[in-house]
C-alpha positions as CSV (number, residue, x, y, z in Angstrom):
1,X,117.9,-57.3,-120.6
2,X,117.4,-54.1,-118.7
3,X,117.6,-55.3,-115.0
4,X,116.9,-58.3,-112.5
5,X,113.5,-59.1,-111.9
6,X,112.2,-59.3,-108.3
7,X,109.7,-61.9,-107.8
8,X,108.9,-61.1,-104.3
9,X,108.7,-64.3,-102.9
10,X,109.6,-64.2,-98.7
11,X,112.9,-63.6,-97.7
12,X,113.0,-66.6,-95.4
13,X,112.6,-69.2,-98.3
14,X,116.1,-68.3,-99.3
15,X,118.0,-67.0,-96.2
16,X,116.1,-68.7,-93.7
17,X,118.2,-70.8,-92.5
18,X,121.8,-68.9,-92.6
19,X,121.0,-66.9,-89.4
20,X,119.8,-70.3,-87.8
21,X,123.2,-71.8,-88.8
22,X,125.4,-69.1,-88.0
23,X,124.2,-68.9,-84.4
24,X,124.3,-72.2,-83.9
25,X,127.6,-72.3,-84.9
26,X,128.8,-69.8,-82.4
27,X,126.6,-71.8,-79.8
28,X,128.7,-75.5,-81.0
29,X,132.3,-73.4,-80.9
30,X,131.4,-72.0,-77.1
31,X,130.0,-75.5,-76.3
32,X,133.4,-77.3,-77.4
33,X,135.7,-74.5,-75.7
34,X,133.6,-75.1,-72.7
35,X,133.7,-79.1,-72.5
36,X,130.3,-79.5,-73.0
37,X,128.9,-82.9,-72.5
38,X,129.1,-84.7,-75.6
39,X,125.6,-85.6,-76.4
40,X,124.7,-81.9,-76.4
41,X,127.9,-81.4,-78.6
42,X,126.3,-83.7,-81.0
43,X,123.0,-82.1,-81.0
44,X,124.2,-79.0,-81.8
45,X,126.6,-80.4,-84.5
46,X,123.3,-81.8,-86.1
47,X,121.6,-79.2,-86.1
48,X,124.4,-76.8,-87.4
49,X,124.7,-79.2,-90.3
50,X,121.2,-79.4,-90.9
51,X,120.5,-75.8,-91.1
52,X,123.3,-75.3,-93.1
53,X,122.6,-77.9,-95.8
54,X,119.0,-76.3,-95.8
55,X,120.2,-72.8,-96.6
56,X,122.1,-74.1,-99.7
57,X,118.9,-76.3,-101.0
58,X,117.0,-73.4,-100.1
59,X,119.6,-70.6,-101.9
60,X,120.9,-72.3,-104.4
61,X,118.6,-75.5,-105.7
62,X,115.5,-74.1,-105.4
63,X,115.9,-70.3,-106.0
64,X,112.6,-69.5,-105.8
65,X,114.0,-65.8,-106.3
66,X,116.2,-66.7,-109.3
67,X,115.2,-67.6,-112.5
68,X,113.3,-70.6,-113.3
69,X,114.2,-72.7,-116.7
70,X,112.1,-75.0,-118.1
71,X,111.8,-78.3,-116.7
72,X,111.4,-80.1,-120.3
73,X,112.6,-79.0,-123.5
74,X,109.7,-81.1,-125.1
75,X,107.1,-78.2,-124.3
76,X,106.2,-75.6,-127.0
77,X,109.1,-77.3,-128.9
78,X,107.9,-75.9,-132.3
79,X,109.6,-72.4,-130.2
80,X,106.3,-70.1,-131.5
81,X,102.9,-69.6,-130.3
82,X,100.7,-67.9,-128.1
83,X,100.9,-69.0,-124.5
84,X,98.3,-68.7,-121.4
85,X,100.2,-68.7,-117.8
86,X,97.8,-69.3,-115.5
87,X,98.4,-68.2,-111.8
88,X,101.1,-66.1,-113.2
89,X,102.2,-64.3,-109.7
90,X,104.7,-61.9,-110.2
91,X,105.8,-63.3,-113.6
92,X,108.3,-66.1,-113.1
93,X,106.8,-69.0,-115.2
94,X,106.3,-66.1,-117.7
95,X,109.8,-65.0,-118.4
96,X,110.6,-68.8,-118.0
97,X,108.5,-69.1,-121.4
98,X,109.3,-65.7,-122.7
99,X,113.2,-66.1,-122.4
100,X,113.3,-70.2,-123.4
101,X,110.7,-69.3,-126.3
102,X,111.5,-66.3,-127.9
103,X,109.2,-66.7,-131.0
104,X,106.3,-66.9,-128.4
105,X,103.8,-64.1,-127.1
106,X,102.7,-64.9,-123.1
107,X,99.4,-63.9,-121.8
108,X,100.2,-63.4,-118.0
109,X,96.6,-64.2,-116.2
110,X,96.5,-64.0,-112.4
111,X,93.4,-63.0,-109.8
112,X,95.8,-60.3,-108.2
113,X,93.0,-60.8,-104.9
114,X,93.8,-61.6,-101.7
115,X,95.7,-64.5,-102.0
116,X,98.2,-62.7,-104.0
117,X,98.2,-59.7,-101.7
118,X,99.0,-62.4,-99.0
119,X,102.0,-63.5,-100.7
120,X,103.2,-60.7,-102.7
121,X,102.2,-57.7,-101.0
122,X,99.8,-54.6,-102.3
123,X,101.7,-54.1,-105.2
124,X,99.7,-55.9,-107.6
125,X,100.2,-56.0,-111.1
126,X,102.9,-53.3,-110.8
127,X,105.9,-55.9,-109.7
128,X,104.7,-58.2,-112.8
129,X,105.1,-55.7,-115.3
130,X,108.1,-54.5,-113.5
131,X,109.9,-58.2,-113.9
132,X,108.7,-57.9,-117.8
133,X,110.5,-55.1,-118.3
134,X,113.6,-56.0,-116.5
135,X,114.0,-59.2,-118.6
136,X,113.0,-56.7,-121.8
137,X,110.1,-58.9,-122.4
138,X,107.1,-56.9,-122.1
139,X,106.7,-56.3,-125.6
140,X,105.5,-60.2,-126.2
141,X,103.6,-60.2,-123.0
142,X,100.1,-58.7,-121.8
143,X,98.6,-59.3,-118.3
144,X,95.1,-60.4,-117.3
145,X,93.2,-60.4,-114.4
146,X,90.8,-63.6,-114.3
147,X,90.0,-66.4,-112.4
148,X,91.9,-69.2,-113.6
149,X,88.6,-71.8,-112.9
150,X,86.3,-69.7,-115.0
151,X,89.2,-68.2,-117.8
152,X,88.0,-65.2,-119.5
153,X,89.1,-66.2,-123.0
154,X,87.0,-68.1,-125.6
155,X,87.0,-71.7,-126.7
156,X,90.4,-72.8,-128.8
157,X,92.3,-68.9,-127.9
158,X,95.7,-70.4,-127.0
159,X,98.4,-73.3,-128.8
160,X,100.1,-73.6,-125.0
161,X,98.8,-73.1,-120.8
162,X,101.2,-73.0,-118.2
163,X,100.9,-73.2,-114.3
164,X,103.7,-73.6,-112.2
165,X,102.4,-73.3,-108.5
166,X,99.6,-71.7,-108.7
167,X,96.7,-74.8,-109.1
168,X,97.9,-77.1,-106.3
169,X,96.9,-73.9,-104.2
170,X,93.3,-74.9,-104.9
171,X,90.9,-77.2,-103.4
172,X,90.3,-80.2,-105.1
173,X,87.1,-79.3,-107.0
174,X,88.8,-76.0,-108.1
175,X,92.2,-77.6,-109.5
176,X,89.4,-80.1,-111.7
177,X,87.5,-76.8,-112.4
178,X,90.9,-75.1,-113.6
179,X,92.6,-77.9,-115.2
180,X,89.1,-78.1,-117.4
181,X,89.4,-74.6,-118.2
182,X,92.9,-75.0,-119.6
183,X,91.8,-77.5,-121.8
184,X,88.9,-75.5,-123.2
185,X,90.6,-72.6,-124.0
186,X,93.7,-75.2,-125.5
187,X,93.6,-75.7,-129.2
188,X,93.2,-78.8,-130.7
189,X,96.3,-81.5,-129.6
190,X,97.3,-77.7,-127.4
191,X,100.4,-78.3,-124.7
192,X,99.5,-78.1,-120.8
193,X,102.5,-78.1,-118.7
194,X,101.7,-78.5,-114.9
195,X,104.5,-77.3,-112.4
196,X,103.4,-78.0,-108.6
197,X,104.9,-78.5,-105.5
198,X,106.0,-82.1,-105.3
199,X,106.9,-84.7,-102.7
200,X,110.9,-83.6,-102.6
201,X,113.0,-85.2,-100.2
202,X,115.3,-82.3,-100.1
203,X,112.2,-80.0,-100.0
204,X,110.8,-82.0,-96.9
205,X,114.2,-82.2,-95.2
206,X,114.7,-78.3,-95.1
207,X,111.0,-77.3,-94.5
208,X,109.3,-79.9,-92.9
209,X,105.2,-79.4,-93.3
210,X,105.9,-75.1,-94.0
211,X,105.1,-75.5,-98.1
212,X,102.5,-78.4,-97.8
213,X,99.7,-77.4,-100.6
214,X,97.0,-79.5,-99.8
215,X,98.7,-82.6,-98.6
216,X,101.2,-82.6,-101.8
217,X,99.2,-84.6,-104.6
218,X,101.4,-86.9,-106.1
219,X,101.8,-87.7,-109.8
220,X,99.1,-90.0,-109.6
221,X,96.6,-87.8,-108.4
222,X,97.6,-84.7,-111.1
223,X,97.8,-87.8,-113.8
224,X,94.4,-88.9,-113.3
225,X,92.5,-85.0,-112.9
226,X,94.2,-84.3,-116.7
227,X,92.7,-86.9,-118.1
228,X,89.5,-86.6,-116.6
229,X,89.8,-82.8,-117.6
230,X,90.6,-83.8,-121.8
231,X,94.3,-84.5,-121.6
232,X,97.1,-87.2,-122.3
233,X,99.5,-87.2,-120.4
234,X,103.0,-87.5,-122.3
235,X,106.0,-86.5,-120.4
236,X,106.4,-86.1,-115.9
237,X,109.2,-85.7,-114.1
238,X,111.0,-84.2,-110.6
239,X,112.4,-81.5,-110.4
240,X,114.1,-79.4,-107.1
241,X,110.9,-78.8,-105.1
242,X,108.8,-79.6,-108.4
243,X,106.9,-82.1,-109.9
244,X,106.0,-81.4,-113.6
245,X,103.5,-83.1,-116.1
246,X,103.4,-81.8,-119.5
247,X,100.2,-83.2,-121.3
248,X,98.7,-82.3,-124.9
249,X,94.6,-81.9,-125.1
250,X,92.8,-84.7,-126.8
């Protein structure tokens, strides 16, 4: 491992809330040396606790900076094989495969358009590559630019897909457009494993409506678009922030 990768996600998602809490802090210890009235006192020590249970989701469950490790051991569990990651960002889900699978090779496929621009700057490829060669990784790893609804690959090209975040950015006919791709370019009884953003408690008490992706699908919805794209549907689960479904192609 040469370095720590930088996946460029927005400062505030980790740190957010720490300036909210330290003011109000300071604002509930001048309140109680000044006698305020004690509903206001008891405002402010709600919201002090609240934005301080919200920076340590935000910093230390979720970690959308750190790492990520694989929310079932059950995928790729043979440990070889090549592997598509689709919506790849700036390469998180990658090294997640990469580090948990060493015997695999990942192909990192992302549009690097606008919407990418939007949430990881100008930088393009550049900080991908960057966060492969600070894990050493890069060796079992290419990049692609694509289109993850119409996959520039060929029929049968890969023995594992993987999305985390990336398809429940979609609208509805373009997640069914994508999850059909991944299936066509799955070989036979291939592993999908979908990571999206799912209906967390924890996420919805620190963030409110800030990370809704098109209303937060549930595991009924995602359940019922793999099989309609060729898949069964064998493991799901929560995670912090994350629901998962790993399915194998029919």
């Amino acid at each position: 491992m040469n370095g720590q990768p930088d996946f460029g996600y927005p400062w505030w998602l980790s740190y957010g809330h720490l300036p909210i809490a330290v003011f109000l802090f300071c604002v509930f210890v001048a309140g109680y040396l000044r006698r305020w009235p004690r509903f206001v006192m008891l405002l402010l020590g709600a919201l002090t606790l609240w934005s301080t249970a919200s920076f340590g989701v935000s910093r230390f469950l979720m970690n959308v900076n750190g790492r990520a490790s694989l929310p079932t051991q059950h995928f790729l569990a043979s440990g070889t094989g090549r592997v598509l990651d689709m919506g790849a960002g700036t390469g998180r889900s990658s090294l997640m495969v990469l580090e948990s699978r060493p015997q695999t090779t990942v192909v990192a496929l992302d549009l690097f358009g606008d919407s990418y621009e939007q949430h990881f700057g100008h930088i393009g490829q550049e900080r991908l590559l960057a966060n492969l060669r600070a894990a050493g990784v890069e060796q079992r790893a290419s990049i692609q630019s694509g289109d993850m609804r119409k996959l520039p690959f060929p029929a049968g090209e890969f023995e594992a897909v993987v999305s985390s975040y990336a398809i429940d950015h979609l609208t509805t006919n373009g997640a069914g457009q994508a999850l059909s791709e991944a299936a066509r370019v799955l070989k036979p009884r291939g592993e999908f494993l979908l990571m999206v953003i799912g209906k967390d408690p924890w996420l919805q008490f620190t963030f409110g409506p800030l990370l809704v992706h098109h209303g937060f699908r549930g595991a009924a919805w995602w359940t019922d678009r793999l099989r309609q794209a060729g898949f069964e549907v064998v493991e799901q689960g929560m995670r912090p922030a994350t629901l998962y479904l790993l399915s194998r192609k029919v």
